[in-house]
N, C-alpha and C positions, 0 to 999 in steps of 0.2 A: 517356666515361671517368667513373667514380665519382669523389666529391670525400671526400675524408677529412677530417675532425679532427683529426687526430694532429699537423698542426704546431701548432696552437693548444695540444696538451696538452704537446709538447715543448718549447715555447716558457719558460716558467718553468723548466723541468728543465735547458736548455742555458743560460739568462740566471745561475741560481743556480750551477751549474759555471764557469763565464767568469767570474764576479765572485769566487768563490773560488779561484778558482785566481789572479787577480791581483793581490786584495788582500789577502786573509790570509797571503801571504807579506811582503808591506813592513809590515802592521799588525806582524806578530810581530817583525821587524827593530824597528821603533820601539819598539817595548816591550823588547825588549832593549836596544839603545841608552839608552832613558829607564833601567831598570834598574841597566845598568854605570855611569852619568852621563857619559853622554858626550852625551847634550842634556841643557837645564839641568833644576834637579830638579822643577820646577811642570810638567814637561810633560806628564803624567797626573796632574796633582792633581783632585780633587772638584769641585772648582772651575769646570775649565774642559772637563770632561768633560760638567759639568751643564748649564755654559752652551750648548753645544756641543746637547747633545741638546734644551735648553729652547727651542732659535730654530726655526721651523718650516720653515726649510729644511733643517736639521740634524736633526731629525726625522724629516719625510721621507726623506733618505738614508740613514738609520739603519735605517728601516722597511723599505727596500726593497731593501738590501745584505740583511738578517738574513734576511728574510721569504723572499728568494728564497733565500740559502742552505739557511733551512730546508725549504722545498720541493722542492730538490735530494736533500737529506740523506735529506728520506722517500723518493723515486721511486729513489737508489740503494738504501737498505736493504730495498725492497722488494722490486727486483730479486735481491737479494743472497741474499733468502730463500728465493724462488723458486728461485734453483739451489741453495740446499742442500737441499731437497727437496718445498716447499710446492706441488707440482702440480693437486692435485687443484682440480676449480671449486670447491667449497667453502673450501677452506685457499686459494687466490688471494684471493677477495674476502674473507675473513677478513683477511686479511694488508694487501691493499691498503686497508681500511676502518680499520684499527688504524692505519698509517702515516700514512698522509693524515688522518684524524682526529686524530692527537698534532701532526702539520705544523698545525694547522686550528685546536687548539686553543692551541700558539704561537701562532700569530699574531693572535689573538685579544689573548693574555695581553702580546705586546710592543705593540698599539696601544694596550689598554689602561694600560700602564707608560707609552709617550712619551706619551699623552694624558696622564696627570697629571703628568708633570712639566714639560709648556709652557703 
Protein backbone atom coordinates (compact mmCIF):
# COMPACT_ATOMS: atom_id res chain seq x y z
CA UNK A 1 0.00 0.00 0.00
CA UNK A 2 1.44 3.50 -0.88
CA UNK A 3 1.96 5.97 2.08
CA UNK A 4 0.61 9.48 1.55
CA UNK A 5 1.36 12.82 3.00
CA UNK A 6 -1.83 14.30 3.12
CA UNK A 7 -2.27 13.79 6.86
CA UNK A 8 0.76 15.70 7.59
CA UNK A 9 -0.66 18.54 5.19
CA UNK A 10 -4.27 18.28 6.79
CA UNK A 11 -2.91 18.20 10.03
CA UNK A 12 -2.59 22.29 10.51
CA UNK A 13 -5.86 22.69 8.11
CA UNK A 14 -7.99 20.45 10.75
CA UNK A 15 -5.96 21.89 14.03
CA UNK A 16 -6.71 25.65 12.67
CA UNK A 17 -10.67 24.69 12.13
CA UNK A 18 -11.02 22.91 15.66
CA UNK A 19 -9.36 25.87 17.43
CA UNK A 20 -11.58 28.30 15.47
CA UNK A 21 -14.34 27.01 15.71
CA UNK A 22 -14.05 26.72 19.71
CA UNK A 23 -12.54 29.60 20.59
CA UNK A 24 -13.46 32.59 18.48
CA UNK A 25 -16.78 32.00 19.58
CA UNK A 26 -16.17 32.58 23.60
CA UNK A 27 -13.31 35.12 22.53
CA UNK A 28 -16.20 37.17 20.87
CA UNK A 29 -18.74 36.51 23.81
CA UNK A 30 -16.00 38.03 26.10
CA UNK A 31 -15.45 40.94 24.06
CA UNK A 32 -18.98 41.61 24.17
CA UNK A 33 -19.49 40.94 27.60
CA UNK A 34 -16.19 43.21 28.41
CA UNK A 35 -17.96 45.78 25.90
CA UNK A 36 -21.66 45.88 27.54
CA UNK A 37 -19.48 45.86 31.20
CA UNK A 38 -20.67 43.18 32.46
CA UNK A 39 -16.93 42.00 33.35
CA UNK A 40 -15.26 44.75 34.93
CA UNK A 41 -13.83 47.55 32.65
CA UNK A 42 -9.84 46.53 32.70
CA UNK A 43 -10.58 43.39 31.27
CA UNK A 44 -9.24 44.16 27.79
CA UNK A 45 -7.13 47.00 28.82
CA UNK A 46 -3.44 47.64 27.01
CA UNK A 47 -2.34 46.55 29.99
CA UNK A 48 -3.03 43.20 30.50
CA UNK A 49 -3.41 42.24 26.94
CA UNK A 50 0.37 43.27 26.79
CA UNK A 51 1.14 41.42 29.71
CA UNK A 52 -0.58 38.70 28.48
CA UNK A 53 1.10 38.42 25.03
CA UNK A 54 4.62 39.66 26.85
CA UNK A 55 5.08 36.26 29.05
CA UNK A 56 6.17 33.53 26.81
CA UNK A 57 3.81 31.14 27.43
CA UNK A 58 1.14 33.61 26.36
CA UNK A 59 3.12 34.00 23.40
CA UNK A 60 3.23 30.87 22.43
CA UNK A 61 -0.38 30.37 22.62
CA UNK A 62 -1.00 33.43 20.85
CA UNK A 63 1.26 32.17 18.19
CA UNK A 64 -0.18 29.02 17.63
CA UNK A 65 -4.18 29.74 18.02
CA UNK A 66 -3.49 32.76 15.21
CA UNK A 67 -0.79 30.98 13.13
CA UNK A 68 -3.00 27.89 12.80
CA UNK A 69 -6.09 29.88 12.28
CA UNK A 70 -4.39 31.45 9.69
CA UNK A 71 -3.41 28.56 7.86
CA UNK A 72 -6.82 27.27 7.94
CA UNK A 73 -8.09 30.57 6.42
CA UNK A 74 -5.57 30.17 3.43
CA UNK A 75 -6.19 26.00 2.69
CA UNK A 76 -10.07 27.11 2.89
CA UNK A 77 -9.88 30.28 0.48
CA UNK A 78 -7.95 28.22 -1.55
CA UNK A 79 -10.21 25.69 -1.86
CA UNK A 80 -12.88 28.16 -2.31
CA UNK A 81 -11.32 29.54 -5.50
CA UNK A 82 -10.82 26.40 -7.00
CA UNK A 83 -14.55 25.85 -7.21
CA UNK A 84 -15.24 29.06 -8.44
CA UNK A 85 -13.32 28.38 -11.39
CA UNK A 86 -9.43 28.24 -10.84
CA UNK A 87 -8.95 24.78 -12.53
CA UNK A 88 -6.58 24.93 -14.78
CA UNK A 89 -2.74 23.50 -13.37
CA UNK A 90 -1.44 26.82 -13.84
CA UNK A 91 -4.21 29.11 -12.03
CA UNK A 92 -4.13 25.97 -9.06
CA UNK A 93 -0.60 26.62 -8.23
CA UNK A 94 -0.99 30.33 -8.89
CA UNK A 95 -3.63 30.34 -6.34
CA UNK A 96 -2.18 27.89 -3.90
CA UNK A 97 1.27 29.80 -3.97
CA UNK A 98 -0.48 33.31 -3.46
CA UNK A 99 -2.45 31.63 -0.38
CA UNK A 100 0.04 29.84 1.46
CA UNK A 101 2.40 32.53 0.63
CA UNK A 102 0.12 35.59 2.35
CA UNK A 103 -0.51 32.42 5.28
CA UNK A 104 3.61 32.29 5.31
CA UNK A 105 4.18 35.80 5.28
CA UNK A 106 1.63 36.14 8.51
CA UNK A 107 3.12 34.21 10.27
CA UNK A 108 6.37 35.54 9.76
CA UNK A 109 4.98 39.19 10.47
CA UNK A 110 3.00 37.76 14.05
CA UNK A 111 6.42 36.08 15.27
CA UNK A 112 7.92 38.81 14.37
CA UNK A 113 5.20 41.31 16.59
CA UNK A 114 5.17 38.71 19.77
CA UNK A 115 9.07 38.51 19.38
CA UNK A 116 9.18 42.32 20.19
CA UNK A 117 6.97 42.52 22.58
CA UNK A 118 8.49 39.86 25.13
Amino acid sequence: MARSHKPLLWLPFAAGGTIAALLLPGLLLFTLLASLGVLPADALSYSRVSALASHWIGAVVLFIVLTSMLWHAAHRLRMTIQDLGARTPPARQWVARTCYGLAAVGTLILLIALAGVS
